[in-house]
N, C-alpha and C positions, 0 to 999 in steps of 0.2 A: 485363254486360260488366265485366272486371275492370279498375279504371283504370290511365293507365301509370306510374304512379306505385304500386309495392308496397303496398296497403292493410293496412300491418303497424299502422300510430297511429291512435288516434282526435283528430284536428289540430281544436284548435278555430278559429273561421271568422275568423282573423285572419291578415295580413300584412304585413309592418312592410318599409321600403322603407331606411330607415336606424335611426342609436341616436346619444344625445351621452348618455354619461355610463350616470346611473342610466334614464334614458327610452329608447325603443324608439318609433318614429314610425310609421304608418301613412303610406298614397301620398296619404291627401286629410289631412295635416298633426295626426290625431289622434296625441297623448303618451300614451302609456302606462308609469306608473312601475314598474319591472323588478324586483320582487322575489325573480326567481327565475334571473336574469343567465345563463341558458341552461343551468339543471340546475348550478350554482355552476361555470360554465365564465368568464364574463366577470368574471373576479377584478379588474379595472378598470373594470369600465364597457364603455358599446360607445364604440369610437371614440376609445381614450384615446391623445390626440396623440405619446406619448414612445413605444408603440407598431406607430404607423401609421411611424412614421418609421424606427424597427428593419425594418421589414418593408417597407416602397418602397426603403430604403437599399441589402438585402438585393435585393430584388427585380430593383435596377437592377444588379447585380454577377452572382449566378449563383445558381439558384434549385435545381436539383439535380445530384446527379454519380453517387449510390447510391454503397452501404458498399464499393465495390472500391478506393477513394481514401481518404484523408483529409481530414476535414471540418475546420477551423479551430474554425466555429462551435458544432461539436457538442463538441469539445474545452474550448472556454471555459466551455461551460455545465456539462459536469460537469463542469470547475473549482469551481465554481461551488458546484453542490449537493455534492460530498466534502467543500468547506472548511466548509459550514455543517450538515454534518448526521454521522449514523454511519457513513458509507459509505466504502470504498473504492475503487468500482467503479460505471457505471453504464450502461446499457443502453439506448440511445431506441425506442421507440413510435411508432403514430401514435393510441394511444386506450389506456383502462384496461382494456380487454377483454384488448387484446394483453396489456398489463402483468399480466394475471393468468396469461395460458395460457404468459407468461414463468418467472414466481415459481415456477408448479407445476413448468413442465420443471427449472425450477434444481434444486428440493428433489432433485428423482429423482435429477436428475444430481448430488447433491451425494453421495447412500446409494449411489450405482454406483460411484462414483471412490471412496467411504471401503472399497470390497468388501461392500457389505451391499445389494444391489439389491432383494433382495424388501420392503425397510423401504420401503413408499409410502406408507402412510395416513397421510391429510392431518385432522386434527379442523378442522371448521368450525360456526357456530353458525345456531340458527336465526335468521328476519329477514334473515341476509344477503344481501349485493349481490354479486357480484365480475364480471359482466360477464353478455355472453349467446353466448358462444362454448358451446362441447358440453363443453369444459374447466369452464370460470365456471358454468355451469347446472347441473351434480353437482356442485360445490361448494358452490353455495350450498342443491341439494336439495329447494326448495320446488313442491309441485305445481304451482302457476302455472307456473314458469318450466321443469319440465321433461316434462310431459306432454305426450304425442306425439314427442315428439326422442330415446326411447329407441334403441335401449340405450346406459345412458350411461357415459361413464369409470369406473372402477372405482376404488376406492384412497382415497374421502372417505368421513367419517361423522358428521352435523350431531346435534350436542349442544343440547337448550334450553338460550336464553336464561339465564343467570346459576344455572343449575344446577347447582354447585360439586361436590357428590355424583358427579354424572352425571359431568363432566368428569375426576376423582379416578379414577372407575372403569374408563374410557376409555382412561388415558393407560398406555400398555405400550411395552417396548422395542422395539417394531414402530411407534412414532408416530415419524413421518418430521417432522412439521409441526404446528405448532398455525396456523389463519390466520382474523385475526379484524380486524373495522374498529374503530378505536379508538371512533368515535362512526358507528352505524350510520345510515344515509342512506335509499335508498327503506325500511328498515324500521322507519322513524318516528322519527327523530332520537334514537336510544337511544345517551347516552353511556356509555359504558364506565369503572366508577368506576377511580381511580386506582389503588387497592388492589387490583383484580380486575387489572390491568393490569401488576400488579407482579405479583402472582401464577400469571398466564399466563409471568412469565419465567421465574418460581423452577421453574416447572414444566419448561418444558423443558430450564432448566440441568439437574435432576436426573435428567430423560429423555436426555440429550442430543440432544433433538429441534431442530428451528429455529422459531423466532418469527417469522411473516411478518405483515405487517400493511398493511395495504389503505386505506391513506391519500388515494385516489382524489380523493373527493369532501370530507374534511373534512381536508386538508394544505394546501400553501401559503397557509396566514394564515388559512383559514378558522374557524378555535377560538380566534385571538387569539395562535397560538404559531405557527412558521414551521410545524410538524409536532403532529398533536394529543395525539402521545405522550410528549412532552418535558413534561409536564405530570407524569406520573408519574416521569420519573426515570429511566428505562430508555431500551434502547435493542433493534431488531429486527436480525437477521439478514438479513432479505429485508422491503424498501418497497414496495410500486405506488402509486406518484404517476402522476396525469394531470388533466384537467379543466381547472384554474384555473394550472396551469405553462404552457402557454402565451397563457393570455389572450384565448382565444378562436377561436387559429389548433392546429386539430388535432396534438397534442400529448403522451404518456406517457413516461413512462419505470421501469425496475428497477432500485434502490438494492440496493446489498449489500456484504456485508463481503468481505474478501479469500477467509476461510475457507467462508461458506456459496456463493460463488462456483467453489471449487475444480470443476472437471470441465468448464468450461464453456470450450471452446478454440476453434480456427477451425475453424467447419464446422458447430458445436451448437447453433445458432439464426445467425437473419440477420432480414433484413427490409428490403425495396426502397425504401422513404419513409422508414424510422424514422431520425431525427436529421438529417432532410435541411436545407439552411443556411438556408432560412426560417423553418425551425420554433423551429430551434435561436437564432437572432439573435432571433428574439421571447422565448422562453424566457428567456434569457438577460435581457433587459430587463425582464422581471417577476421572477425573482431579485434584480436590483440593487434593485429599489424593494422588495418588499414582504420579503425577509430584513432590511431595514431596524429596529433596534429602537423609532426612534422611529413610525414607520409602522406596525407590530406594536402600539404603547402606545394608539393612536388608534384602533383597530381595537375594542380591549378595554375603550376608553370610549366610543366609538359602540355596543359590543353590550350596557354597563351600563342606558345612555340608550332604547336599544330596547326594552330586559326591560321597565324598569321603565314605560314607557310601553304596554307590551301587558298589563302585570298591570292595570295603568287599565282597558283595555277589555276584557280578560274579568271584570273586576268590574262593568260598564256592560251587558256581554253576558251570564249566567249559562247561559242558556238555548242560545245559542250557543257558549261554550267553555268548557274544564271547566280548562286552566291552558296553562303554558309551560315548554319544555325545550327543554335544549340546551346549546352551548358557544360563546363569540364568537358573531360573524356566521351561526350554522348552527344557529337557532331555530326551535323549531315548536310552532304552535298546536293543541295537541288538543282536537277539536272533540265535541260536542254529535250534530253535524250530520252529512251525510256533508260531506267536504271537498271532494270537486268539487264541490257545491254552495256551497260557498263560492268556490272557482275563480270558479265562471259567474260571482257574484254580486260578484266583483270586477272583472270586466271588463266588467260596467254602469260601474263607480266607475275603468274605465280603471288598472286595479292588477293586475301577473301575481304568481302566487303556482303551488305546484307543491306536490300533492298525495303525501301516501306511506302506507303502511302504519301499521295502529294508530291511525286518524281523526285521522290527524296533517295537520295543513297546513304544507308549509315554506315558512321564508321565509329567501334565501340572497341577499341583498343584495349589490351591488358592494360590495367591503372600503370604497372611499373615497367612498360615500354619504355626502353630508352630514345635518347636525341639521337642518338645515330640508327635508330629502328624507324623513328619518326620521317627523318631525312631519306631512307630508305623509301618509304612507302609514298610519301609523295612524287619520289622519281619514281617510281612505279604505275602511280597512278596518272603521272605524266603522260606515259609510256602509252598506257593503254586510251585514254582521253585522244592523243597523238591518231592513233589506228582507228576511229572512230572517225573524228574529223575527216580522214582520211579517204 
């Protein structure tokens, strides 16, 4: 009998009743330290007081009104994100899924309004992520994720990984969009070098194609930068932020410039929840703290102090991890091993951690984990690595 709960996950046998911080509690009082902060959604911690208080504040005043009004709160926040970023415009969410099936509508509707509608083809890369909507799953292309759900959107065409050749050959004045994660996420923590990142721009300046980029899960502070592509220098046409912008309360949003924007009028997209004034008064108070530069500098010396403490144990480990990548706070151990076996074998040692692509293990930390949370969790992961070998 099938349960009544969607048996779409495979959940391991845990249940956490509350969270302080980097820890996540079970109902008979077990701690469990949160390395994986809900898929890098808990960009504070659980529970983080300046938070709870944005959103009971919120809560005690008016919780929703849908887009036929105006929202204060959703006003403040893209304040918010246009002062600190590329954008001139912004679009709420209630998740990255939406933000992608956003991005794609935008492109089209950008080549309809310029008169050139038949220009749809989106280049995307292997590895990717971009959601699991019937939009996100033909862009990202990979059997896994689209087998059975055929027939799927037409108009993508996924390029390998760092195959410059491939890409060169690709790109024609019929490419609507390049759309790429700056540092890929479930495809194994693959940052995307600065110089390829630059060169994905030059590219579409000379296509005049748009740049979109899929910030999801490695943007708001998670690489040590407000955004992981301000690293290179450049700047995208179309954003999908979600995850860690609100802190843990259901949250996305679509960044863009005025121009990659054009066609997009009353009537061309909507959404019932997106920017509703809970989301957005949370939003809003993870903006103020973590666009912060000195908060951003702390981030980038907690994920020094991390590196160099896990090059420790896969030197301790050989046989269990082969090294370490990544960018800030969005580190991954490549394993030896499979890596849900390292999962299980962390939650003997009471430590979550969240497995991806390429025997990668991620480890996506609350940004304000402390050094003695950090040192914690490496002995932990010690511990379990240990019992593996073993």
């Amino acid at each position: 009998m099938i349960p009544h709960v969607l048996p779409t996950y495979n959940r391991a046998p845990l249940a956490f009743e509350r969270g302080e911080g980097a820890w996540a509690i079970t109902a008979d009082g077990t701690r469990y330290l949160d390395l994986g902060a809900g898929i890098a959604v808990n960009l504070l911690g659980h529970a983080h007081p300046d938070l709870v208080a944005a959103l009971t504040e919120q809560a005690g005043r008016i919780w929703h009104v849908s887009n036929l009004y105006q929202i204060p709160e959703q006003e403040r926040l893209a304040d918010l994100l246009v002062e600190a970023t590329f954008a001139d415009t912004v679009f709420f969410t209630n998740s990255g899924t939406e933000a992608a099936e956003l991005a794609i509508k935008m492109v089209r509707k950008h080549w309809d309004h310029a008169g050139d509608p038949d220009r749809i083809e989106i280049l995307t890369f292997e590895g990717a992520f971009h959601g699991r909507s019937t939009g996100a799953i033909a862009a990202a292309g990979s059997e896994k994720m689209v087998k059975g759900f055929g027939p799927l959107m037409p108009g993508f065409r996924t390029l390998p990984w760092g195959d410059h050749a491939a890409l060169d050959a690709a790109v024609s004045d019929r490419t609507a969009a390049i759309l790429v994660e700056p540092v890929q996420g479930e495809g194994g923590i693959r940052p995307l070098p600065d110089a390829c990142l630059k060169g994905l721009r030059e590219i579409c300046d000379r296509a005049g194609a748009l740049l979109v980029l899929d910030e999801v899960q490695c943007g708001m502070g998670r690489t040590g930068r407000l955004f992981a592509h301000e690293y290179a220098g450049i700047a995208p046409d179309i954003m999908m932020v979600a995850k860690g912008i609100g802190g843990g309360f259901p949250l996305g949003a679509v960044l863009a410039t005025e121009a990659a924007a054009a066609g997009m009028v009353a009537g061309s997209h909507g959404s019932t929840y997106g920017g509703n004034p809970l989301a957005c008064a949370v939003g809003a108070r993870v903006m103020q703290i973590v666009a912060d530069d000195a908060f951003l500098a702390e981030v980038n010396r907690k994920a020094a102090l991390f590196r160099q403490k896990l090059e420790g144990l896969i030197a301790a480990h050989p046989a269990v991890f082969e090294g370490v990548r990544g960018q800030g706070l969005m580190l991954g151990l490549k394993c030896r091993v499979a890596p849900t076996d390292m999962v299980r074998a962390g939650y003997d040692q009471q430590i979550l951690t969240v497995p991806a692509a390429d025997n990668m293990l991620r480890l996506l930390p609350p940004l304000n984990i402390d050094d003695a949370e950090i040192a914690e969790a490496v002995a932990r992961l010690d511990r379990a690595a240990a019992s593996l070998a073993a």
